[in-house]
PDB file as gemmi writes it, atoms N, CA and C in Angstrom:
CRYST1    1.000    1.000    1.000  90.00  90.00  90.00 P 1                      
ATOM      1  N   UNK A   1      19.418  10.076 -17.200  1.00  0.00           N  
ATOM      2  CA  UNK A   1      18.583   9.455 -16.198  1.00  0.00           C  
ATOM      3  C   UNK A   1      17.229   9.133 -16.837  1.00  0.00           C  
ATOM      4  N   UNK A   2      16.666   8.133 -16.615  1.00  0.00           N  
ATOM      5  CA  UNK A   2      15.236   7.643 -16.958  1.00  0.00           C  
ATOM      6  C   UNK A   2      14.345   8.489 -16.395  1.00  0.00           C  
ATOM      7  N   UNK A   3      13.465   8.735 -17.436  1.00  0.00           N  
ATOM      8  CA  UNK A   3      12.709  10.182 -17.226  1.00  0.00           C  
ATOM      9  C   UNK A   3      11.677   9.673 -16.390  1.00  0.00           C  
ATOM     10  N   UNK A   4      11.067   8.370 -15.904  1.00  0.00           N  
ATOM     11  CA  UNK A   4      10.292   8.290 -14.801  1.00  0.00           C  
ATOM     12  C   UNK A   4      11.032   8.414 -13.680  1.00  0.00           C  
ATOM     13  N   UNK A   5      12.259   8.036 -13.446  1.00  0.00           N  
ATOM     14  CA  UNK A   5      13.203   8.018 -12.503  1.00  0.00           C  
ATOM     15  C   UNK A   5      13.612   9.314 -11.843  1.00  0.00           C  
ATOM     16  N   UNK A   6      13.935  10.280 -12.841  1.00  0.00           N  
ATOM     17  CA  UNK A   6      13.524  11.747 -13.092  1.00  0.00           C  
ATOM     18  C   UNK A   6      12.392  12.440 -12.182  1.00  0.00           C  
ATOM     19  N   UNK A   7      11.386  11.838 -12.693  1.00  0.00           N  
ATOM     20  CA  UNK A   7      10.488  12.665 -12.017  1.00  0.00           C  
ATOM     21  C   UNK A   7       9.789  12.156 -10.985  1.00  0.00           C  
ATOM     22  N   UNK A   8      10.315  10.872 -10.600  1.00  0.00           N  
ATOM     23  CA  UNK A   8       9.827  10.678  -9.400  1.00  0.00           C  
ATOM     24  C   UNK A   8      11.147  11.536  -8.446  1.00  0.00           C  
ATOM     25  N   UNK A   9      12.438  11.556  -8.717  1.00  0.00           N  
ATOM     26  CA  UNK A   9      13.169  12.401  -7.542  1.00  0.00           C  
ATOM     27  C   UNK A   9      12.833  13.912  -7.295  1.00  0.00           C  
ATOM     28  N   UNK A  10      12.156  14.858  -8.702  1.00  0.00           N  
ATOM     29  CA  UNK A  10      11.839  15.802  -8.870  1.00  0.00           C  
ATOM     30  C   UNK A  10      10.460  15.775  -8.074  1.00  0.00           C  
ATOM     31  N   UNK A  11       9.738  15.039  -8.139  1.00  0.00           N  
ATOM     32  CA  UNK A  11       8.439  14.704  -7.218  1.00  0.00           C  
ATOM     33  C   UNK A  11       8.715  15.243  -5.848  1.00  0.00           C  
ATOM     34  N   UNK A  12       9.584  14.022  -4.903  1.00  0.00           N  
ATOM     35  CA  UNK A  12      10.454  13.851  -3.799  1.00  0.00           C  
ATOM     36  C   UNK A  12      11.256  15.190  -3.241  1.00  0.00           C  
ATOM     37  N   UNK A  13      11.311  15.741  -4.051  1.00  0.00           N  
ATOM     38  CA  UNK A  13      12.345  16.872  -3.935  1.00  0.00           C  
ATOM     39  C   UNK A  13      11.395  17.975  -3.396  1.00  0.00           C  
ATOM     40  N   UNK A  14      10.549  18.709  -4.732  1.00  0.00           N  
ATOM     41  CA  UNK A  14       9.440  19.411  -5.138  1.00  0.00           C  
ATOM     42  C   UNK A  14       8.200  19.459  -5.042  1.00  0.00           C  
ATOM     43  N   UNK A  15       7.647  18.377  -4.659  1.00  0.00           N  
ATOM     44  CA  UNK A  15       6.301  17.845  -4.238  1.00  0.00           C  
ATOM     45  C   UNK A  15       5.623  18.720  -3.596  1.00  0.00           C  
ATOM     46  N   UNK A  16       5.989  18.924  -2.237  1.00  0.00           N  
ATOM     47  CA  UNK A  16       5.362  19.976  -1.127  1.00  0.00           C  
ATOM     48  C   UNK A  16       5.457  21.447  -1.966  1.00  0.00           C  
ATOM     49  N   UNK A  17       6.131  21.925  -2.937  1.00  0.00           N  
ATOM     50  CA  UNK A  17       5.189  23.105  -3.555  1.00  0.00           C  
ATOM     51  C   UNK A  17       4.617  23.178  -4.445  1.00  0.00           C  
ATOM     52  N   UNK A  18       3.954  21.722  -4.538  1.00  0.00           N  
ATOM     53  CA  UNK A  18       2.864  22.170  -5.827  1.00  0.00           C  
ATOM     54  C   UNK A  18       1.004  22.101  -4.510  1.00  0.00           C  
ATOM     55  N   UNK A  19      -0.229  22.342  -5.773  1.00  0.00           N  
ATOM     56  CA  UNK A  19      -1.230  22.366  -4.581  1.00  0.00           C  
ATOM     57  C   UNK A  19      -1.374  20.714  -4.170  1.00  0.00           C  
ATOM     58  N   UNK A  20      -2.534  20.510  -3.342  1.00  0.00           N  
ATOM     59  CA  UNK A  20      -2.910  18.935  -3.280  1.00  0.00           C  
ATOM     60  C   UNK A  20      -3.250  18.491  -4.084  1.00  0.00           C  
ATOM     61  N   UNK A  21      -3.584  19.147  -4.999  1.00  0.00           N  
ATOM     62  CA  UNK A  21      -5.116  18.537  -6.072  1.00  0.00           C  
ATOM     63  C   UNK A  21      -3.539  18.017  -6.968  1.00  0.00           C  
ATOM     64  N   UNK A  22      -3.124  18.901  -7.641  1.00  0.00           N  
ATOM     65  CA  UNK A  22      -1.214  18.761  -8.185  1.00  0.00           C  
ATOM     66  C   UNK A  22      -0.347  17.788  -7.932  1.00  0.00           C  
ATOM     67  N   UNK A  23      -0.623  17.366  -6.480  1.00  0.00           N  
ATOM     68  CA  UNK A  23       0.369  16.501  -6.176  1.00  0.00           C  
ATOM     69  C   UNK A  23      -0.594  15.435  -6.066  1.00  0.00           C  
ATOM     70  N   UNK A  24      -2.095  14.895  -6.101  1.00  0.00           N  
ATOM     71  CA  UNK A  24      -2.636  13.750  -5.724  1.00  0.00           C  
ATOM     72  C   UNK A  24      -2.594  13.296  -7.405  1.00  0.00           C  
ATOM     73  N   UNK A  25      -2.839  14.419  -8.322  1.00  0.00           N  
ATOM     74  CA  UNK A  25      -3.307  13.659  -9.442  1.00  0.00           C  
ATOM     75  C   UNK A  25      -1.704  13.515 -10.557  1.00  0.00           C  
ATOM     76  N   UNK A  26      -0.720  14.380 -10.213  1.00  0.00           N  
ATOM     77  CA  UNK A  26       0.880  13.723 -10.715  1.00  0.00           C  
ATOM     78  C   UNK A  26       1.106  12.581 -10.024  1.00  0.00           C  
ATOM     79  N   UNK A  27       0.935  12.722  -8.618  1.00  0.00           N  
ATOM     80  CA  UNK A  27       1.158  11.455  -7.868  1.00  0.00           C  
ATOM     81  C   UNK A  27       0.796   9.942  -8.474  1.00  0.00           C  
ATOM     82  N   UNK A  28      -0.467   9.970  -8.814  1.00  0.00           N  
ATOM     83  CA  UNK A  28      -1.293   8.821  -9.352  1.00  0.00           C  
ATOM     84  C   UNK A  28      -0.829   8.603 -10.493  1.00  0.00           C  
ATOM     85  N   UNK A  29      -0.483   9.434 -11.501  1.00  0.00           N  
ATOM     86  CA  UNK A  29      -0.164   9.373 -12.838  1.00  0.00           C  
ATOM     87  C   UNK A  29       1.351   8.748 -12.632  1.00  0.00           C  
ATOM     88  N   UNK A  30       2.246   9.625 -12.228  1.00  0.00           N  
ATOM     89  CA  UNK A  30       3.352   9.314 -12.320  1.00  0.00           C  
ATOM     90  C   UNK A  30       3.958   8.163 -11.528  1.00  0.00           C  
ATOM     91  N   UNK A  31       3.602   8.462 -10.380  1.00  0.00           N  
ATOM     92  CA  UNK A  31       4.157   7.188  -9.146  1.00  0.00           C  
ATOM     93  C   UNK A  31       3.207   6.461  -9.223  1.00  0.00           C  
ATOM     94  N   UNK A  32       1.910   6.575  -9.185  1.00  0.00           N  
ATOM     95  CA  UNK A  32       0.691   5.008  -9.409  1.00  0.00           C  
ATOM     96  C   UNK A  32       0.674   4.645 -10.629  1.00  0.00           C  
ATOM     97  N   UNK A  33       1.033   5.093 -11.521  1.00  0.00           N  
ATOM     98  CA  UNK A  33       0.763   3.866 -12.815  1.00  0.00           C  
ATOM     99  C   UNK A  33      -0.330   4.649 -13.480  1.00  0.00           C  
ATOM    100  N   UNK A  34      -1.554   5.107 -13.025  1.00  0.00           N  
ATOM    101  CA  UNK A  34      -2.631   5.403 -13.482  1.00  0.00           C  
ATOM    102  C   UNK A  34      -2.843   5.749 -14.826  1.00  0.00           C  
ATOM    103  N   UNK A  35      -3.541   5.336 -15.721  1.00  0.00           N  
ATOM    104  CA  UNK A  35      -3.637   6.043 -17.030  1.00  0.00           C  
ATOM    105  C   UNK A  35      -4.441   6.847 -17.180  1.00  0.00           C  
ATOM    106  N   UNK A  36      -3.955   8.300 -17.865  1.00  0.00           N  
ATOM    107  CA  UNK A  36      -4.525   8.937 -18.342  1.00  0.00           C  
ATOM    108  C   UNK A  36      -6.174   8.959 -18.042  1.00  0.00           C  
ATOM    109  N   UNK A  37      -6.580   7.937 -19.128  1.00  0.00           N  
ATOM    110  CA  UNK A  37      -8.173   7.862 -19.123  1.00  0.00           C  
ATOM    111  C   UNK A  37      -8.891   7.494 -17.330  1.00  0.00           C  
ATOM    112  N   UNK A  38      -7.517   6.973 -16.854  1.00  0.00           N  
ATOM    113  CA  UNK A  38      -8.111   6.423 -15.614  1.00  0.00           C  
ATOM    114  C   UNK A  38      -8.106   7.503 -14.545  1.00  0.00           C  
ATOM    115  N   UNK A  39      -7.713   8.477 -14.395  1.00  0.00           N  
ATOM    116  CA  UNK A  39      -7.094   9.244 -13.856  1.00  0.00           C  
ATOM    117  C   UNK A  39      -7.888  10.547 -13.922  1.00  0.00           C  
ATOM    118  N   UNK A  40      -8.633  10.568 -15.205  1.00  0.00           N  
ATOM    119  CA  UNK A  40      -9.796  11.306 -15.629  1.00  0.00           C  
ATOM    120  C   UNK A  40     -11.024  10.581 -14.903  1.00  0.00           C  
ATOM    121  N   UNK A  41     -11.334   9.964 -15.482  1.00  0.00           N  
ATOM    122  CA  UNK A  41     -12.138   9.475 -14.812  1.00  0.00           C  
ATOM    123  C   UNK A  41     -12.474   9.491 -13.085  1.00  0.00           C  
ATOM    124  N   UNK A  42     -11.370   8.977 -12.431  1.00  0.00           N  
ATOM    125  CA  UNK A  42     -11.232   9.186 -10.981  1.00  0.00           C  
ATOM    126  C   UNK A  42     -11.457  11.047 -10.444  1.00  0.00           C  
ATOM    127  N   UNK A  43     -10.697  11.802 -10.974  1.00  0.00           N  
ATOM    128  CA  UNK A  43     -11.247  13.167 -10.992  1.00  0.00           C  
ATOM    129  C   UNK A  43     -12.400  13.785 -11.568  1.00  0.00           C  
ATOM    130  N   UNK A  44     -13.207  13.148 -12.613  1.00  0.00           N  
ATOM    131  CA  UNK A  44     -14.492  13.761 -13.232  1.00  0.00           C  
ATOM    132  C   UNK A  44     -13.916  15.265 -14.104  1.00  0.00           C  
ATOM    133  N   UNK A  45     -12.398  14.804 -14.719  1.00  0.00           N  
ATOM    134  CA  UNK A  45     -12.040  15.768 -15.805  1.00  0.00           C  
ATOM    135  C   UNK A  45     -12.069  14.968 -16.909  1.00  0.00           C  
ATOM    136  N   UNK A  46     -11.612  16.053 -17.960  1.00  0.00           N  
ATOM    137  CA  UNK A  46     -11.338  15.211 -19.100  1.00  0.00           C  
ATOM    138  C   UNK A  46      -9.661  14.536 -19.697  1.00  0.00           C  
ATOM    139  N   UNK A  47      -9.413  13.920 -19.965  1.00  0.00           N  
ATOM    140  CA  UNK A  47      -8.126  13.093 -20.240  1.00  0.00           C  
ATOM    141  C   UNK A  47      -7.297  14.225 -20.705  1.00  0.00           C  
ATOM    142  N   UNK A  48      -7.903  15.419 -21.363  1.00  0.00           N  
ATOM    143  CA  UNK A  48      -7.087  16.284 -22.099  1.00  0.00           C  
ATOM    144  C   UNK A  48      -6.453  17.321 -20.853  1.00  0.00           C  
ATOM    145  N   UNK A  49      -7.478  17.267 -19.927  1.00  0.00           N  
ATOM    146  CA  UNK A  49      -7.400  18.272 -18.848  1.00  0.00           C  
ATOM    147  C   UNK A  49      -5.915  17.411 -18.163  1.00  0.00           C  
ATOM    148  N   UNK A  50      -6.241  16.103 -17.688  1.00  0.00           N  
ATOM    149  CA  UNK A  50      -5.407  15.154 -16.762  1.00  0.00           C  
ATOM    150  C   UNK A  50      -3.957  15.651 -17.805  1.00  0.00           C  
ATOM    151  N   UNK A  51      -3.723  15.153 -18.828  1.00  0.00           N  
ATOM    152  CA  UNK A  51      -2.641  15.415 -20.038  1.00  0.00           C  
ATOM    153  C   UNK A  51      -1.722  16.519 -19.253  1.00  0.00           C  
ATOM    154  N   UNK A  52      -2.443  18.043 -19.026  1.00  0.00           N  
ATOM    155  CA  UNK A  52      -2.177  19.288 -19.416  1.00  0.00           C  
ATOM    156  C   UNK A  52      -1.659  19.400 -18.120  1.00  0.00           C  
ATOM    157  N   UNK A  53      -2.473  18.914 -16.955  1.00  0.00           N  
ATOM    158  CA  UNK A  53      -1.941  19.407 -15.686  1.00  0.00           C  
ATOM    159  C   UNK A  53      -1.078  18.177 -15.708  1.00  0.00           C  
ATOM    160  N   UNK A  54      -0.404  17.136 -15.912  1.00  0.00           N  
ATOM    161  CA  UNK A  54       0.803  16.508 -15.858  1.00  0.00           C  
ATOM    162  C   UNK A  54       1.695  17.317 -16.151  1.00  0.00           C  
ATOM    163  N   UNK A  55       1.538  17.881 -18.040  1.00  0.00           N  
ATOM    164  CA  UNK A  55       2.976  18.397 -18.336  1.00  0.00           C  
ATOM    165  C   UNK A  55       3.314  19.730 -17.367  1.00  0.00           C  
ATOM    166  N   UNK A  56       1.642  20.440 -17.374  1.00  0.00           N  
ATOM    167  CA  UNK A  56       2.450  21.654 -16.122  1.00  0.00           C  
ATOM    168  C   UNK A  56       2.960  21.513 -15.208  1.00  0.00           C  
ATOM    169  N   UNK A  57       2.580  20.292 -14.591  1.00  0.00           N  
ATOM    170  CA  UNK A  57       3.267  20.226 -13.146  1.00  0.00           C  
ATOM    171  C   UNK A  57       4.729  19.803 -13.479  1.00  0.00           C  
ATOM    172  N   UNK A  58       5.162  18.665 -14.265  1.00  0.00           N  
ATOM    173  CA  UNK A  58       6.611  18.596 -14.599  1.00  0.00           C  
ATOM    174  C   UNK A  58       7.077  19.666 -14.846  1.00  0.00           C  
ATOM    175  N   UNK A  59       7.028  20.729 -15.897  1.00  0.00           N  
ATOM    176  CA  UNK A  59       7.469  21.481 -16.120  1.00  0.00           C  
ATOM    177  C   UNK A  59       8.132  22.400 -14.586  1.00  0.00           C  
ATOM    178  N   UNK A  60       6.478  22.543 -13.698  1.00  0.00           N  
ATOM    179  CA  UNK A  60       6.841  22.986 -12.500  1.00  0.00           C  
ATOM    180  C   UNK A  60       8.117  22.575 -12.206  1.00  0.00           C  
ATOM    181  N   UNK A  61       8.248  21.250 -12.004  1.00  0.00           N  
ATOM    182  CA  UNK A  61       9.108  20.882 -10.983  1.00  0.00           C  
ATOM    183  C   UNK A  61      10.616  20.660 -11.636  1.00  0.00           C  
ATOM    184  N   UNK A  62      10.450  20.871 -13.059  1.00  0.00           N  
ATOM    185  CA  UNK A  62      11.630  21.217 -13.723  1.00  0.00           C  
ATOM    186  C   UNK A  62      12.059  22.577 -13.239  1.00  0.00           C  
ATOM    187  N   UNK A  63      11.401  23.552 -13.795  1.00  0.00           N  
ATOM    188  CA  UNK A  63      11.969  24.904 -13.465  1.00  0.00           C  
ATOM    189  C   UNK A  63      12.788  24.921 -11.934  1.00  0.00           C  
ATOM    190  N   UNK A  64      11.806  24.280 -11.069  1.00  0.00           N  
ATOM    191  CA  UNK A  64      12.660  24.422  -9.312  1.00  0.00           C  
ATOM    192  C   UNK A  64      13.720  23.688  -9.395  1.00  0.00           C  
ATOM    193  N   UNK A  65      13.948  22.620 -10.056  1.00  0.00           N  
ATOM    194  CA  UNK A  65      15.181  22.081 -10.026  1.00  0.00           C  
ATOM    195  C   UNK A  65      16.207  23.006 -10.714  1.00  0.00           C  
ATOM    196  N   UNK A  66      15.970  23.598 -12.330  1.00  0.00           N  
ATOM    197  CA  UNK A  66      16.766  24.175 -12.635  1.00  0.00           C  
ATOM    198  C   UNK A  66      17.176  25.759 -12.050  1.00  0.00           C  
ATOM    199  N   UNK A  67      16.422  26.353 -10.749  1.00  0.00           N  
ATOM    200  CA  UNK A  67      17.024  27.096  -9.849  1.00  0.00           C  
ATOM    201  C   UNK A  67      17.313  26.606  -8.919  1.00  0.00           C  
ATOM    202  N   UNK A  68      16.999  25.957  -7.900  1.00  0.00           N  
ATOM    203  CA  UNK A  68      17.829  25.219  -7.064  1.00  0.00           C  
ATOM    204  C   UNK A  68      18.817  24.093  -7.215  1.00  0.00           C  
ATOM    205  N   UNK A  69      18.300  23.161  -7.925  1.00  0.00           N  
ATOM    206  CA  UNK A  69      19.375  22.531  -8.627  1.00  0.00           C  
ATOM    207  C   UNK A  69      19.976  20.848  -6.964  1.00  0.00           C  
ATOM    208  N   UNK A  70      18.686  21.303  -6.258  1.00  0.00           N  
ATOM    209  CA  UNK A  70      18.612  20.308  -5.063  1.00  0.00           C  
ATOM    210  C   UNK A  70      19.022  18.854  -5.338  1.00  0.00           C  
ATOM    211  N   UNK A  71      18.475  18.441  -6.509  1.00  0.00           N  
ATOM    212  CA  UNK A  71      18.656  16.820  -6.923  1.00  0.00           C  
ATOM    213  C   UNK A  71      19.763  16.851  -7.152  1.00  0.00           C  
ATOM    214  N   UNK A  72      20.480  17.779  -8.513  1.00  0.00           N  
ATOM    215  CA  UNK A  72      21.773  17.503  -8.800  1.00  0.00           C  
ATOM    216  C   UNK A  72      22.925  17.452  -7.221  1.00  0.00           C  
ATOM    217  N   UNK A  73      22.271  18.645  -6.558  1.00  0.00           N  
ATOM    218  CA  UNK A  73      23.517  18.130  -5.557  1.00  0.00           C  
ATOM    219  C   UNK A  73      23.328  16.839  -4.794  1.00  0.00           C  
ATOM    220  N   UNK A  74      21.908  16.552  -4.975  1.00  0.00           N  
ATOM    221  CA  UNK A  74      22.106  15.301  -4.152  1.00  0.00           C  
ATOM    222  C   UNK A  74      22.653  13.559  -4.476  1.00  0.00           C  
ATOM    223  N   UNK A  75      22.821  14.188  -6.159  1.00  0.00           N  
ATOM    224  CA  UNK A  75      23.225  13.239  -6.530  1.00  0.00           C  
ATOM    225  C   UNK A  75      25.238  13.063  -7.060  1.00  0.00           C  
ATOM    226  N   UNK A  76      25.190  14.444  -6.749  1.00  0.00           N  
ATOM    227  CA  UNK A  76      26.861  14.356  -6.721  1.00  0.00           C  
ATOM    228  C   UNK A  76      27.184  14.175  -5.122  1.00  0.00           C  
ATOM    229  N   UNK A  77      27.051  14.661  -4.333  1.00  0.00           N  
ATOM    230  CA  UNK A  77      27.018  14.254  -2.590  1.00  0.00           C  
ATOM    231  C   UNK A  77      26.969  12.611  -2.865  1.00  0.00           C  
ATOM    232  N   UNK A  78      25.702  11.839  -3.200  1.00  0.00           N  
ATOM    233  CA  UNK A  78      25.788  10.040  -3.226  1.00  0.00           C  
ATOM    234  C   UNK A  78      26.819  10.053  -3.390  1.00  0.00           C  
ATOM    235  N   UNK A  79      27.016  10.443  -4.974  1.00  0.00           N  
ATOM    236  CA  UNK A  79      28.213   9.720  -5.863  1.00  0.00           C  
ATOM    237  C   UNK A  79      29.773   9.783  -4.870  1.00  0.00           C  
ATOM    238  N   UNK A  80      29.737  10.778  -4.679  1.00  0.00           N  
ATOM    239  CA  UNK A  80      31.243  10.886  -3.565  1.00  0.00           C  
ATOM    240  C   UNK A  80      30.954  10.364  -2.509  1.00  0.00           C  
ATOM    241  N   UNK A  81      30.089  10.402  -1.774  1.00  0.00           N  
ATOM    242  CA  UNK A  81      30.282   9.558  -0.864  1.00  0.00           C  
ATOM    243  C   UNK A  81      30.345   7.724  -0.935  1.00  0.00           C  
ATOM    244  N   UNK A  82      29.678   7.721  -1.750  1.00  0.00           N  
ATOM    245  CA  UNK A  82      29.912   6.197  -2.410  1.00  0.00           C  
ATOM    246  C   UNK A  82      30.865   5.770  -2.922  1.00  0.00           C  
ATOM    247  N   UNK A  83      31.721   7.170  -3.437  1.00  0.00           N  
ATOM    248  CA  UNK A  83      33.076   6.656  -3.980  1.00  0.00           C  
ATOM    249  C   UNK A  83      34.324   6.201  -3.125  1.00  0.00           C  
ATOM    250  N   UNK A  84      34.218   7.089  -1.934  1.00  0.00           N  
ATOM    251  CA  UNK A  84      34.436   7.472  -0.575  1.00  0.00           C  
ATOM    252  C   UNK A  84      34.555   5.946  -0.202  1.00  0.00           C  
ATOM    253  N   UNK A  85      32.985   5.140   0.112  1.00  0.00           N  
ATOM    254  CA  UNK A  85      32.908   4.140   0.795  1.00  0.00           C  
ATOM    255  C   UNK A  85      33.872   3.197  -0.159  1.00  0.00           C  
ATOM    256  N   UNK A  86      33.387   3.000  -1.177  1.00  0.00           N  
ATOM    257  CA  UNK A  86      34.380   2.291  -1.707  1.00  0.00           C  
ATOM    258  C   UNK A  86      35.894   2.058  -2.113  1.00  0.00           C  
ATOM    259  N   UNK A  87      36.014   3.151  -2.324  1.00  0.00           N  
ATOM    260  CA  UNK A  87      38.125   3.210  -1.750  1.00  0.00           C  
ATOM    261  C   UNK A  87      38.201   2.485  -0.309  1.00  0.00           C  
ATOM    262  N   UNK A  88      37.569   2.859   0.791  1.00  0.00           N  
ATOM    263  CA  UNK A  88      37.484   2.835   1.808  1.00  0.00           C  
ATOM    264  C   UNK A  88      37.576   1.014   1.640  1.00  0.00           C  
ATOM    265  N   UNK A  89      36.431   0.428   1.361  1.00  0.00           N  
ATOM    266  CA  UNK A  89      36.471  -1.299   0.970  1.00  0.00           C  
ATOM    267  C   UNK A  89      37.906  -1.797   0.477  1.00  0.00           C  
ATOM    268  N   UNK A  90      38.350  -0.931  -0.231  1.00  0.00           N  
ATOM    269  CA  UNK A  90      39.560  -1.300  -1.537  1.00  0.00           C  
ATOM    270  C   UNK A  90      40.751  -1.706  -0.927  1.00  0.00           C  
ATOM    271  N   UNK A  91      40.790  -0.984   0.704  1.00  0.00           N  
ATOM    272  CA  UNK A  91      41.853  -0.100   1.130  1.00  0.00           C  
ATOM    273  C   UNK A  91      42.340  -1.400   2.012  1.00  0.00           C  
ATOM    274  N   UNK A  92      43.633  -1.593   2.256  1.00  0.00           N  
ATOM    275  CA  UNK A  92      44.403  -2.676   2.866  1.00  0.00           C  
ATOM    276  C   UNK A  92      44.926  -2.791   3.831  1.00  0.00           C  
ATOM    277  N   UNK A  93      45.367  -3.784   4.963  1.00  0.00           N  
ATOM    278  CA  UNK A  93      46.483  -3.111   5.659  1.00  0.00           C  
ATOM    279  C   UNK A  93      46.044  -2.491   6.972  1.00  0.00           C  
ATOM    280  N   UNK A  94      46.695  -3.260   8.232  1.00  0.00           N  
ATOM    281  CA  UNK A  94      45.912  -3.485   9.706  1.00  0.00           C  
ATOM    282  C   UNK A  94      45.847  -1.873  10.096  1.00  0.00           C  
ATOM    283  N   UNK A  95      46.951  -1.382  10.114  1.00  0.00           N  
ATOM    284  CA  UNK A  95      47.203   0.304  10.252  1.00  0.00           C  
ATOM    285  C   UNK A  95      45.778   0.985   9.734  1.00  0.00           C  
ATOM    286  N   UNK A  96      45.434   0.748   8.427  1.00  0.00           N  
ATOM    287  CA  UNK A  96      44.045   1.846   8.389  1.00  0.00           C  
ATOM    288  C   UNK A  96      43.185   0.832   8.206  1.00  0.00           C  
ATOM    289  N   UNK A  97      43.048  -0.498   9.006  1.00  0.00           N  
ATOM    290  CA  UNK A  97      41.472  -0.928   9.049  1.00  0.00           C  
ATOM    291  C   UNK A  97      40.363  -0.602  10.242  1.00  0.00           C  
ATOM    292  N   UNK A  98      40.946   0.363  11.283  1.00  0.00           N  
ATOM    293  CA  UNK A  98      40.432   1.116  12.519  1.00  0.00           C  
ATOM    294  C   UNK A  98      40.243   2.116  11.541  1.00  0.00           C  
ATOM    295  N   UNK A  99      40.541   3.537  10.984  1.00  0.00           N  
ATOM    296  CA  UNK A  99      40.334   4.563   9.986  1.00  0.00           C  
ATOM    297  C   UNK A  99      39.698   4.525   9.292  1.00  0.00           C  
ATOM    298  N   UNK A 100      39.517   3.403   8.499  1.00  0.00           N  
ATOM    299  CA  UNK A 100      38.359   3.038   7.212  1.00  0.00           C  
ATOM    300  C   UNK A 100      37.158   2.508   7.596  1.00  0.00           C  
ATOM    301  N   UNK A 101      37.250   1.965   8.935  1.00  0.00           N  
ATOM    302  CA  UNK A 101      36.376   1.354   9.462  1.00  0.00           C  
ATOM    303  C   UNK A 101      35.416   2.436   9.852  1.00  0.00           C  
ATOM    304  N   UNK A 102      36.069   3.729  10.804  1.00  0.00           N  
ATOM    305  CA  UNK A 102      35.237   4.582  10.660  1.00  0.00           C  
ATOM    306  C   UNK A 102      34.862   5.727   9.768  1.00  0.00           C  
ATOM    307  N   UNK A 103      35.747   5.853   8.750  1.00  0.00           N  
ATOM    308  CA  UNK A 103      35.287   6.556   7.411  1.00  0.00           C  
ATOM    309  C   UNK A 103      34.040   5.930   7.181  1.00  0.00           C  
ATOM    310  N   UNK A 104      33.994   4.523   7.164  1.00  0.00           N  
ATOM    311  CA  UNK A 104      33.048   3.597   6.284  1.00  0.00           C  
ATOM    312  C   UNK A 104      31.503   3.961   7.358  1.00  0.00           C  
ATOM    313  N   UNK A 105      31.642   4.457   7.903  1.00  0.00           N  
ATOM    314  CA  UNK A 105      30.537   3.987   9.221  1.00  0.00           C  
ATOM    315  C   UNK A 105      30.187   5.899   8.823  1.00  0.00           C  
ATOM    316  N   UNK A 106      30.751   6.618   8.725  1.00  0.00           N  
ATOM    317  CA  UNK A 106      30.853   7.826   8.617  1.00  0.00           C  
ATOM    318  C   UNK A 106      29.574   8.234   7.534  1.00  0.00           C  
ATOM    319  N   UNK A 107      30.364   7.489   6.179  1.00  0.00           N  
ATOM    320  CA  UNK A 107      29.627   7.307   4.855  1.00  0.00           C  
ATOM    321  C   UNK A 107      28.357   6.795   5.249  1.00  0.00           C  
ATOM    322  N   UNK A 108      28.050   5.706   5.458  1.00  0.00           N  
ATOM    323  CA  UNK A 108      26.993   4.749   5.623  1.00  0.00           C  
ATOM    324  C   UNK A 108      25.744   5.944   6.315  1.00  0.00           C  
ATOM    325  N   UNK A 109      26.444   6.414   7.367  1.00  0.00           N  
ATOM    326  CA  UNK A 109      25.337   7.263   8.347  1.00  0.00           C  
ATOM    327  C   UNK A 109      25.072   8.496   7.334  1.00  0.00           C  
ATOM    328  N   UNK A 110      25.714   9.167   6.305  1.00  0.00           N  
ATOM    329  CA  UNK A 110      25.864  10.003   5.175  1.00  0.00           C  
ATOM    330  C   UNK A 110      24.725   9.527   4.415  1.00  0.00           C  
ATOM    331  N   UNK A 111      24.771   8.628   3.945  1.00  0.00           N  
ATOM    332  CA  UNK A 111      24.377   7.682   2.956  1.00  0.00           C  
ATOM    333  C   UNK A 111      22.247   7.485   3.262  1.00  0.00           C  
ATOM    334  N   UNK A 112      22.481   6.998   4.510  1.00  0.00           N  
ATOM    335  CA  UNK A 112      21.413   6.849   5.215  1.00  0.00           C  
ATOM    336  C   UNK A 112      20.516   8.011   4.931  1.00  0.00           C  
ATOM    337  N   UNK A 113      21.369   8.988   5.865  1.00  0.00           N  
ATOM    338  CA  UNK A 113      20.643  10.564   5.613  1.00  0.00           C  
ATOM    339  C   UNK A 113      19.542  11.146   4.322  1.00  0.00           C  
ATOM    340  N   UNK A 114      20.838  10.861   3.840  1.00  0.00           N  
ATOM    341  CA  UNK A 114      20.441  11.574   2.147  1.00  0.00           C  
ATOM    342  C   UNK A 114      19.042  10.546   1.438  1.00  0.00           C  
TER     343      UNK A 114                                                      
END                                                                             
C-alpha cells in the first residue's frame, strides 16, 4: 500500500488517540500537503521539532494498528464484500436475479458502512 495512503487510513482509524496539538500538526503535514518548513513555521517550532513529532506520531499509529490490527480487517471485510458484489454482477439467470439483487443491495449497504 502507498505509504501516504497508509497513513492517511492509520490517521482515520487512530486519529482520536493521539493529543490535538498531534493530530492538527500530522494532520497538516500528512493530509494538507504542508511542508515541513511550513508547518514549523505555522507552529513557532523548529522543522527538526515538526520532523520528530511526525515520525512519533506514525510510529504511534503504527504500533495501534499492529495491536488492533482495525485497518487490516477493514480491508479484508471490503475485499470480500466486493468480491461478494461482484460474483453477484457475474451471476445469470431469472431464478437468482431476485437473490442477487438482494445480496447486491445487502453488499452495497455493507460497503456504504465501512
Amino acid at each position: 500500500m502507498e505509504k501516504i495512503v497508509e497513513q492517511t487510513m492509520l490517521f482515520d482509524f487512530y486519529g482520536e488517540l493521539l493529543t490535538e496539538h498531534q493530530r492538527q500538526v500530522f494532520g497538516d503535514v500528512i493530509l494538507g500537503d504542508l511542508s515541513l518548513s511550513e508547518a514549523a513555521a505555522q507552529y513557532g517550532v523548529s522543522r527538526q521539532g515538526i520532523h520528530d513529532l511526525v515520525r512519533r506520531v506514525d510510529g504511534q499509529l503504527r504500533g495501534y494498528e499492529s495491536k488492533l490490527h482495525l485497518v487490516e480487517r477493514f480491508l479484508k471485510i471490503r475485499g470480500e464484500v466486493m468480491e461478494i458484489r461482484k460474483l453477484c454482477d457475474e451471476s445469470s439467470g431469472k431464478a437468482l436475479a431476485e437473490e442477487t439483487g438482494k445480496i447486491r443491495e445487502s453488499c452495497d449497504r455493507i460497503l456504504n458502512d465501512l
